[in-house]
Chimera marker file (.cmm) of the C-alpha trace (Angstrom):
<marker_set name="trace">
<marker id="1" x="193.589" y="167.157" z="112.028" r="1" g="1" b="0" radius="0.5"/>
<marker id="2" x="191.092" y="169.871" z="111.356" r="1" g="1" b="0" radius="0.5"/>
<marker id="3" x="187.498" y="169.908" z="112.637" r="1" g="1" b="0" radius="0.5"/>
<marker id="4" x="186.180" y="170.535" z="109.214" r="1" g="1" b="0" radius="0.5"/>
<marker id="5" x="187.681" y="167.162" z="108.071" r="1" g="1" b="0" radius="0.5"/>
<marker id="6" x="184.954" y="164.999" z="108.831" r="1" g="1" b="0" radius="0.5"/>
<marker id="7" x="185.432" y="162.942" z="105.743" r="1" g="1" b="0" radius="0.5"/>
<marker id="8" x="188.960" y="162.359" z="107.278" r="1" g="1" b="0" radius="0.5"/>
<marker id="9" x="187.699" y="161.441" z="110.463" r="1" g="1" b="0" radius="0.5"/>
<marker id="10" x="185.451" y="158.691" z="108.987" r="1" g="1" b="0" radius="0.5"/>
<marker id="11" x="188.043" y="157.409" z="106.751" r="1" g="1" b="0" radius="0.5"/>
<marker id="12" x="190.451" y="156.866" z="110.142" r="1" g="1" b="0" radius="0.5"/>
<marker id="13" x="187.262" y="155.126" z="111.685" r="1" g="1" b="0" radius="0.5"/>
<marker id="14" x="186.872" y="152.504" z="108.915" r="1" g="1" b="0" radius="0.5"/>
<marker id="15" x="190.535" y="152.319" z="108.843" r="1" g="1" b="0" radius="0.5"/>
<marker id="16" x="190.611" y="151.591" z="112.550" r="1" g="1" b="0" radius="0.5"/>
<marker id="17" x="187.179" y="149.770" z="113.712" r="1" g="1" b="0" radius="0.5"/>
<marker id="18" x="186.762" y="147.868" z="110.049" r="1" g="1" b="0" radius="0.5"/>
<marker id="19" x="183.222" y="149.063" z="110.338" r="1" g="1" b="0" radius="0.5"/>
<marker id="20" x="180.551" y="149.310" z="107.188" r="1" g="1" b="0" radius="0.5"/>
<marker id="21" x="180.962" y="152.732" z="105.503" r="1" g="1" b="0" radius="0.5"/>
<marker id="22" x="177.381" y="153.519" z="106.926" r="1" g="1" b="0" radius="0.5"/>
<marker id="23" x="178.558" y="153.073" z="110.175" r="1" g="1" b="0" radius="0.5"/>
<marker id="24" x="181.521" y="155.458" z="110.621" r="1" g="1" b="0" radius="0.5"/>
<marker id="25" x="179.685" y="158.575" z="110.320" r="1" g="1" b="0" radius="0.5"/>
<marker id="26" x="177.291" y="157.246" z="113.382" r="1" g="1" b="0" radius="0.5"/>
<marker id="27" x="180.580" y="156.072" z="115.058" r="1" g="1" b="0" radius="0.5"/>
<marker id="28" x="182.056" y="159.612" z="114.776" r="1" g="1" b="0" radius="0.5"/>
<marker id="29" x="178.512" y="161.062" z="115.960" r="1" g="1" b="0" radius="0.5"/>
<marker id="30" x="178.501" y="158.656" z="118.360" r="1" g="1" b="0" radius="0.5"/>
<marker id="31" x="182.360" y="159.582" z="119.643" r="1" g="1" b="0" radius="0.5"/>
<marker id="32" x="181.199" y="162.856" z="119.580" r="1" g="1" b="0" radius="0.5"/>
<marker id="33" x="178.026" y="163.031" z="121.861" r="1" g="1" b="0" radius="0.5"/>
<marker id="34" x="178.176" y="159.923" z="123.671" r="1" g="1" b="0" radius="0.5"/>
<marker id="35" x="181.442" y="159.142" z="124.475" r="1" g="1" b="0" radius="0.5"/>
<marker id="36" x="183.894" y="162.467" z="124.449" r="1" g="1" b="0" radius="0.5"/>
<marker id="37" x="181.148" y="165.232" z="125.130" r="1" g="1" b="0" radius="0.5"/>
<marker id="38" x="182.979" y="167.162" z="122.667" r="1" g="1" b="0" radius="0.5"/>
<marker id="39" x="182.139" y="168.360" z="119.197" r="1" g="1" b="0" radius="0.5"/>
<marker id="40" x="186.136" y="168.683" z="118.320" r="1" g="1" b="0" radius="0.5"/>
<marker id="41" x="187.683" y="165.649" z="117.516" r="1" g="1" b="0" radius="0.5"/>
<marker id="42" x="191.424" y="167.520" z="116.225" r="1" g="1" b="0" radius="0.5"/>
<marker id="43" x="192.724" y="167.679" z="120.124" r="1" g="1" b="0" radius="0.5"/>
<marker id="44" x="193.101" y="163.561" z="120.366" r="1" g="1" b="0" radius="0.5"/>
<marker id="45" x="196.135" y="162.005" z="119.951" r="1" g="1" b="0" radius="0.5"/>
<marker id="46" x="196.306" y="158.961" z="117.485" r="1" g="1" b="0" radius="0.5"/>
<marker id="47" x="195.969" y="156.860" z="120.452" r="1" g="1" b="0" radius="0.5"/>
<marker id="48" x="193.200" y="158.826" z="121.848" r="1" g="1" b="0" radius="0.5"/>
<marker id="49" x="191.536" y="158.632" z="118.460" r="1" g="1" b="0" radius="0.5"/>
<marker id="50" x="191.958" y="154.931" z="118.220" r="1" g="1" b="0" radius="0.5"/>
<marker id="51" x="190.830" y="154.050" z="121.436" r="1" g="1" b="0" radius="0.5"/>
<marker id="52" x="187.459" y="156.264" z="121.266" r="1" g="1" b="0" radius="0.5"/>
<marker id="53" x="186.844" y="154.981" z="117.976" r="1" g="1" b="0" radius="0.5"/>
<marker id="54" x="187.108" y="151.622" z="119.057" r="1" g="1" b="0" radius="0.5"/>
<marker id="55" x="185.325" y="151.874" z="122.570" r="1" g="1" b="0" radius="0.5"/>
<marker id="56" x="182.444" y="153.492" z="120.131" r="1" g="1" b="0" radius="0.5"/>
<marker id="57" x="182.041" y="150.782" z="117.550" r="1" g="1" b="0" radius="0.5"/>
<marker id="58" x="181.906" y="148.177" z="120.598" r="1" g="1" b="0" radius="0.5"/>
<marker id="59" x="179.089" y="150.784" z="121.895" r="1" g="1" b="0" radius="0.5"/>
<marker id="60" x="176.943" y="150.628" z="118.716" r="1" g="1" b="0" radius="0.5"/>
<marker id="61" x="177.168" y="147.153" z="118.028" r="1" g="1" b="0" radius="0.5"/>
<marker id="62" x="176.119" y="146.087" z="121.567" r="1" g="1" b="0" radius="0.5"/>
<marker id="63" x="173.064" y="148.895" z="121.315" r="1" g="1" b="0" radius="0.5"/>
<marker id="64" x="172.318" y="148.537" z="117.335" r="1" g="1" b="0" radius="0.5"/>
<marker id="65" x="169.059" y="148.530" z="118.413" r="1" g="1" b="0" radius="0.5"/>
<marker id="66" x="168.742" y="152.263" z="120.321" r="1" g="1" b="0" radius="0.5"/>
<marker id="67" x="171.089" y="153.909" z="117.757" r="1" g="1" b="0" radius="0.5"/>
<marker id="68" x="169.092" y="152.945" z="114.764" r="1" g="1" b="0" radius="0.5"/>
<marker id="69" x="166.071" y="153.752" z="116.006" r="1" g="1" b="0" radius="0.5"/>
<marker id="70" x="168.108" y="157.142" z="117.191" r="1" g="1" b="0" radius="0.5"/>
<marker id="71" x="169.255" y="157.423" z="113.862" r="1" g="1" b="0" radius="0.5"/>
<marker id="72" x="166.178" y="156.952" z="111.831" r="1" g="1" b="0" radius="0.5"/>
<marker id="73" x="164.453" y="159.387" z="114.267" r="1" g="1" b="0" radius="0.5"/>
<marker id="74" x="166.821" y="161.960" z="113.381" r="1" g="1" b="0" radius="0.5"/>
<marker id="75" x="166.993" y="161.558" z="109.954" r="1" g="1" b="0" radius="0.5"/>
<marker id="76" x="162.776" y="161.986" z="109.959" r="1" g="1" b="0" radius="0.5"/>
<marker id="77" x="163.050" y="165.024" z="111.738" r="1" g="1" b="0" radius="0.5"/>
<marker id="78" x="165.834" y="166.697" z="108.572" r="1" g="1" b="0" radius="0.5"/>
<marker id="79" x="163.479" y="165.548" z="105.964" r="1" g="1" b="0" radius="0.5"/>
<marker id="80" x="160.285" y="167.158" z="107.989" r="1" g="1" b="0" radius="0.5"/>
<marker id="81" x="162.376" y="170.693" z="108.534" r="1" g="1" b="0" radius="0.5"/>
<marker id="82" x="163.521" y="170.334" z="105.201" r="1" g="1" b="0" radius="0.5"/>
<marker id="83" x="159.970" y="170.164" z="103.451" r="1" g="1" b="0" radius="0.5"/>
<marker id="84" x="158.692" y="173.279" z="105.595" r="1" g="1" b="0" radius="0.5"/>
<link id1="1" id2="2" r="1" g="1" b="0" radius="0.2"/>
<link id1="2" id2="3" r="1" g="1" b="0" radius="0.2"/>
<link id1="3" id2="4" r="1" g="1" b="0" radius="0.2"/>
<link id1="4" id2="5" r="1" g="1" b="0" radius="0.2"/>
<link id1="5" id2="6" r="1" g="1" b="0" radius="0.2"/>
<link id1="6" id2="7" r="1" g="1" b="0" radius="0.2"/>
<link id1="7" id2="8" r="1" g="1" b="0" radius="0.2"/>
<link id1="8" id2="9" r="1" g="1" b="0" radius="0.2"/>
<link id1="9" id2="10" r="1" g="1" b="0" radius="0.2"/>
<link id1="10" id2="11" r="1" g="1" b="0" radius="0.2"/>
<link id1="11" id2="12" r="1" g="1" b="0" radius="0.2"/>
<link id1="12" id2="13" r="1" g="1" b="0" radius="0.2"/>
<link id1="13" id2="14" r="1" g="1" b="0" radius="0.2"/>
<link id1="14" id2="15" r="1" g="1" b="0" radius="0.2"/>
<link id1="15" id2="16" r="1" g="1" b="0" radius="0.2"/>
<link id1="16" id2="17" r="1" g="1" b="0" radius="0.2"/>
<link id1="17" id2="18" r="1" g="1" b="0" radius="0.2"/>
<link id1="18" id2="19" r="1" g="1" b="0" radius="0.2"/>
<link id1="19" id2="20" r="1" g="1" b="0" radius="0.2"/>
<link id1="20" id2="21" r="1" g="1" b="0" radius="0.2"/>
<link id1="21" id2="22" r="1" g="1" b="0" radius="0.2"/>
<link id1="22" id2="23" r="1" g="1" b="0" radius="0.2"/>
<link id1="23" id2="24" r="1" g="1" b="0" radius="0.2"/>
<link id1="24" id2="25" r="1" g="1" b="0" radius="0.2"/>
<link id1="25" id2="26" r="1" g="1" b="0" radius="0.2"/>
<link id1="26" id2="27" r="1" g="1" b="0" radius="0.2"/>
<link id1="27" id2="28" r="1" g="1" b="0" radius="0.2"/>
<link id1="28" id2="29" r="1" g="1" b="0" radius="0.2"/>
<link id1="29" id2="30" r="1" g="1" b="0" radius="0.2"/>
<link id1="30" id2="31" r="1" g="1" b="0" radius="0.2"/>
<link id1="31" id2="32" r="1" g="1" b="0" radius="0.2"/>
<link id1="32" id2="33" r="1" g="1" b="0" radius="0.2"/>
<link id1="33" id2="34" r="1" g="1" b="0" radius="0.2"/>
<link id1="34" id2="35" r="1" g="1" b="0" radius="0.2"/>
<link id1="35" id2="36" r="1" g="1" b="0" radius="0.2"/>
<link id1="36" id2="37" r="1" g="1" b="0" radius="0.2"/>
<link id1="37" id2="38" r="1" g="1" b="0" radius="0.2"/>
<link id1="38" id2="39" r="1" g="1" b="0" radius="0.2"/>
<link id1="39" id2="40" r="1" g="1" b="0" radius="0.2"/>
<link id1="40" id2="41" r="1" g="1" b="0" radius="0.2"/>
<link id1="41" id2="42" r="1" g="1" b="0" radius="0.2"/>
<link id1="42" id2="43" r="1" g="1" b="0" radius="0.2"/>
<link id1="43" id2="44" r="1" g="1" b="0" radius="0.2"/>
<link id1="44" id2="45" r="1" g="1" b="0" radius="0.2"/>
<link id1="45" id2="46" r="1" g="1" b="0" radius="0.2"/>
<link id1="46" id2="47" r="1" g="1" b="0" radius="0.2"/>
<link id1="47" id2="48" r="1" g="1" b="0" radius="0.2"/>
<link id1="48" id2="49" r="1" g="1" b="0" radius="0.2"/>
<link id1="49" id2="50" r="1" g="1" b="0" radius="0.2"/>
<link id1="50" id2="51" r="1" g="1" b="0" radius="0.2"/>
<link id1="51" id2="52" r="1" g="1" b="0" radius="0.2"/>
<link id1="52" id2="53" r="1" g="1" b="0" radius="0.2"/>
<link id1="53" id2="54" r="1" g="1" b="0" radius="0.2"/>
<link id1="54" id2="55" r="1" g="1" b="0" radius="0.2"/>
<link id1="55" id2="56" r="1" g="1" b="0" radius="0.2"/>
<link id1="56" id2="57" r="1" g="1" b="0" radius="0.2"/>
<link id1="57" id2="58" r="1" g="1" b="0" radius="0.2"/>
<link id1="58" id2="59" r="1" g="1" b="0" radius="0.2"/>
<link id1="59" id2="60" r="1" g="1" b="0" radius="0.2"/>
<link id1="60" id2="61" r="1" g="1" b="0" radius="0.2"/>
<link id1="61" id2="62" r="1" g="1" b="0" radius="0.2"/>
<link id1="62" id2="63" r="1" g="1" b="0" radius="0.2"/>
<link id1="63" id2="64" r="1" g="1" b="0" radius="0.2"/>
<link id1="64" id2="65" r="1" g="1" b="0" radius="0.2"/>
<link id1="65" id2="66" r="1" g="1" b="0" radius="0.2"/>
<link id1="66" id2="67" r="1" g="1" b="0" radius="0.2"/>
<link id1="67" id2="68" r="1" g="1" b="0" radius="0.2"/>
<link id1="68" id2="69" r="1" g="1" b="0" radius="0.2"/>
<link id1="69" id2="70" r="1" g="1" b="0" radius="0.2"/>
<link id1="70" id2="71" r="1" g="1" b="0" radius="0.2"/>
<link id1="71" id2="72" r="1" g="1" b="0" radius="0.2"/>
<link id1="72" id2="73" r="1" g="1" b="0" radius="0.2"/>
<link id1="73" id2="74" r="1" g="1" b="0" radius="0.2"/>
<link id1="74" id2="75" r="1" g="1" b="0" radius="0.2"/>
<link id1="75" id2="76" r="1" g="1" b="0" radius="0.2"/>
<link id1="76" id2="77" r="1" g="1" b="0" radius="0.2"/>
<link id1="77" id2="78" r="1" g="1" b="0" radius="0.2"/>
<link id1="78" id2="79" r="1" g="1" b="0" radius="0.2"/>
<link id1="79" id2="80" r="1" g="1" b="0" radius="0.2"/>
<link id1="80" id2="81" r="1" g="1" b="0" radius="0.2"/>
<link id1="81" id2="82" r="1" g="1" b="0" radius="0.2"/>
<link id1="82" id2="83" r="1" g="1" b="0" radius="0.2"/>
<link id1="83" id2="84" r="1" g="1" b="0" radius="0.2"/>
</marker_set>
């Protein structure tokens, strides 16, 4: 799996956690900074992958709160560096 296939890697995560759309690309952020320290996700196995993507959906749902408030944060600060 390439690390350019992001799309790919949120189309396993629905595929795997049965998440909303909205929520696999903050699942795969999540994977990413939270749970594997890593910002490639190619060197998992499908196991690997499965397992982090599940252990991560479990992780958002049981802190919704934090991560949307995380979220919405960092979706403030693009649209202020975006207008300047």
């Amino acid at each position: 799996m390439s690390a350019n296939n992001h799309g790919g890697y949120r189309r396993k995560i629905l595929r795997i956690t049965h998440c909303r759309s909205e929520d696999a690309s903050k699942i795969e952020h999540v994977m990413r900074d939270d749970i594997l320290h890593t910002v490639a996700l190619d060197w998992l196995s499908p196991s690997e992958f499965h397992a982090a993507a599940l252990e991560t959906g479990s992780l958002l749902d049981t802190n919704r709160v934090d991560y949307e408030e995380y979220f919405a944060a960092d979706e403030m600060k693009a649209a202020t560096a975006a207008n300047t």
